[in-house]
N, C-alpha and C positions, 0 to 999 in steps of 0.2 A: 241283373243286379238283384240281392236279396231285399226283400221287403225289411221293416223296419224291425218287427218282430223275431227277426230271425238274426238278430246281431245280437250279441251278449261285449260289455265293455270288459278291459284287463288294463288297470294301471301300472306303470312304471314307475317306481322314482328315479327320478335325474336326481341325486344326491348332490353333486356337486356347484349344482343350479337352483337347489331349493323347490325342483318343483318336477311334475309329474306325468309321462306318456301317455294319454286315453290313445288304447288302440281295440278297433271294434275287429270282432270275431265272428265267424259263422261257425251256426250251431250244426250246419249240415254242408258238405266242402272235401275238397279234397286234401292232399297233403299242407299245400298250402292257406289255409284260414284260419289256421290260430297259429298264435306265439308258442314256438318251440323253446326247450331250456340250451339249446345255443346258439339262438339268437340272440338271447338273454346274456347271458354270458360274453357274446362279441357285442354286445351294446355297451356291457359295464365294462370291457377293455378299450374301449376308446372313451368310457369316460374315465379311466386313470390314466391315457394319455391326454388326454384334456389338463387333468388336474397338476400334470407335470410340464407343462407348455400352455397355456391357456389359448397362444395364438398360433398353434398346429392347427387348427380346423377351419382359420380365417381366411373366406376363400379356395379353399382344398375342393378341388372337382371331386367327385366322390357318385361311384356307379355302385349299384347294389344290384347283385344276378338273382334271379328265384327269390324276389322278397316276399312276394307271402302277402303278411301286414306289414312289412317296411319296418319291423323292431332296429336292427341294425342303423340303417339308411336315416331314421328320422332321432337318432339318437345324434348322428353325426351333424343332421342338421341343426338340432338345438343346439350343438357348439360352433356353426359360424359356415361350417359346410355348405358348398353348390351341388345337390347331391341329386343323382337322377336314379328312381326307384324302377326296376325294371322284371316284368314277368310274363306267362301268357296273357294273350289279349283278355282272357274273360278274368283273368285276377285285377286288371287296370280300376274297378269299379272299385273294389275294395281298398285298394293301395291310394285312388284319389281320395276314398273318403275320410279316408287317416290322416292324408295331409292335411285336409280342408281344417280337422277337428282341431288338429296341434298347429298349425300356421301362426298363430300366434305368439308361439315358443321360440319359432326360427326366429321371428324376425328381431327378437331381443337380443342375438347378437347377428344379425345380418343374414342368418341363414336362411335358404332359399330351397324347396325342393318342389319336384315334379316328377309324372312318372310317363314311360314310354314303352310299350308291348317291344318285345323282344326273346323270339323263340330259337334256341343254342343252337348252333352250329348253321343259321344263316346270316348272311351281310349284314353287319351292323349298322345304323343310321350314323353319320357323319357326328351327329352330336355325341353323340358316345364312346369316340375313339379317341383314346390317351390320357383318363386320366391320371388323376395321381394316386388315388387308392381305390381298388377294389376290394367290393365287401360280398362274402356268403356266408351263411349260415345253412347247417342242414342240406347241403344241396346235393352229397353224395348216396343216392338212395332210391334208382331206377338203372341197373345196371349199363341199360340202352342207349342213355343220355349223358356217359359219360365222356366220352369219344368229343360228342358233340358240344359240351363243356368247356372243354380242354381248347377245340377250333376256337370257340367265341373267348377263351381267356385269351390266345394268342393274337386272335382278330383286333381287340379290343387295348390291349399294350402297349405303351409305347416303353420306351430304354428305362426308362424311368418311375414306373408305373409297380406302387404296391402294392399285393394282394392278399389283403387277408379273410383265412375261413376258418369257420367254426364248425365240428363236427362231431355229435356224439356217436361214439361206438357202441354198436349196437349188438345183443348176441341172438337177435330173431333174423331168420330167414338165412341169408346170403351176406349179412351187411359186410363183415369184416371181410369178405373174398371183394366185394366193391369198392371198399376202402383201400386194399392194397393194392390192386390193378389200376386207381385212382393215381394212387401215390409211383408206384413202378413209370408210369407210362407222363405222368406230367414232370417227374424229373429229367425230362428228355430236352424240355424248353425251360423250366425253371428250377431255382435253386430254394430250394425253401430251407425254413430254420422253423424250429418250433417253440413256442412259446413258453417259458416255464409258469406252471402253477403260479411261484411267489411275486410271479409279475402281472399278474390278474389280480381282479377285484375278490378281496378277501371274502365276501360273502358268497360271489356270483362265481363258483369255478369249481371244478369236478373232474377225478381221476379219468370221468368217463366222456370226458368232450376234450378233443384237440384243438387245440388255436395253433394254428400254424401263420407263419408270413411265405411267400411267394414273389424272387424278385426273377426280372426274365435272365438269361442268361445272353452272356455278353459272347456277338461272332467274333 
């Protein structure tokens, strides 16, 4: 775990709550230690679905893949969310120390989070199968890991179960050849719809990140 001097803070507003995300960052880390801009973005669309149902998140089991710092995951928790933050094991230090800071956010409307090590494409823990929404941000962006992705969305599914991810397009490297073999090869088990622009958060959204939903596809 990073010593103390080595986290720098990034606040969020929760607009719709009055009030504000501290999430610590490492200044030295791999893809996952700081807040990406769609993660950001998939936070502020679940808080316009908050603002248009208040009591969509009440209770809502709620799984977060590759959280990183849990931008998404604890956004949903400050609206009423049972949300389980999930990443490599050595991210788990990071991801508890974000809940520990905001815990207090949840629990003003009953929200509850915690996080559990979970590396794609093996066995899921029993606590983690079926909930109602899944949450990524960012997560299409090691070509290797995509395969293994896709196992753990279908592992982790039930009939029922929404997923949504957030994705900026990227035009370094390979990104957009990983994005469409992303998209090609998961239409095979789910049906996805994408999100329009004017159904985002007015401030928080850009020509250059996809919001997509993902529901499974019925045998």
């Amino acid at each position: 775990m990073a010593s103390e001097g080595e986290y720098f803070v990034r606040e969020l507003d929760v607009d719709v709550l009055n009030t504000s995300l501290k999430l610590y960052q490492v200044f030295k880390g791999d893809v996952g230690c700081v807040v990406w801009d769609a993660a950001i973005v998939l936070g502020k669309y679940l808080e316009e679905l908050y603002k248009k149902d208040a009591t969509y998140f009440h209770n809502l089991s709620v799984v977060e893949l590759g959280a990183g710092v849990g931008c998404p995951g604890l956004f949903a928790a400050c609206f009423g969310a049972k949300v389980i933050l999930t990443d490599l094991h050595e991210m788990v230090p990071l991801l508890a120390k974000n809940i520990a800071e905001n815990s207090g956010e949840f629990k003003k409307n009953n929200g509850t989070a915690q996080t559990l090590a979970l590396k794609w494409g093996e066995s899921p823990p029993t606590d983690l199968l079926r909930p109602n929404l899944i949450l990524l941000a960012d997560c299409i962006y090691y070509k290797e890991c995509i395969d293994k992705l896709i196992t753990t969305l279908k592992n982790l599914s039930g009939p029922n179960t929404k997923i949504l991810i957030s994705q900026e397009l990227r035009d370094t490297g390979h990104q957009q050849d990983y994005w469409n073999y992303f998209l090609e090869t998961v239409q095979k088990y789910f049906l996805p719809r994408f999100v329009p622009l004017e159904h985002q958060n007015q401030e928080f959204r850009s020509q250059d990140i996809v919001l997509m939903e993902l529901w499974p596809l019925k045998n």
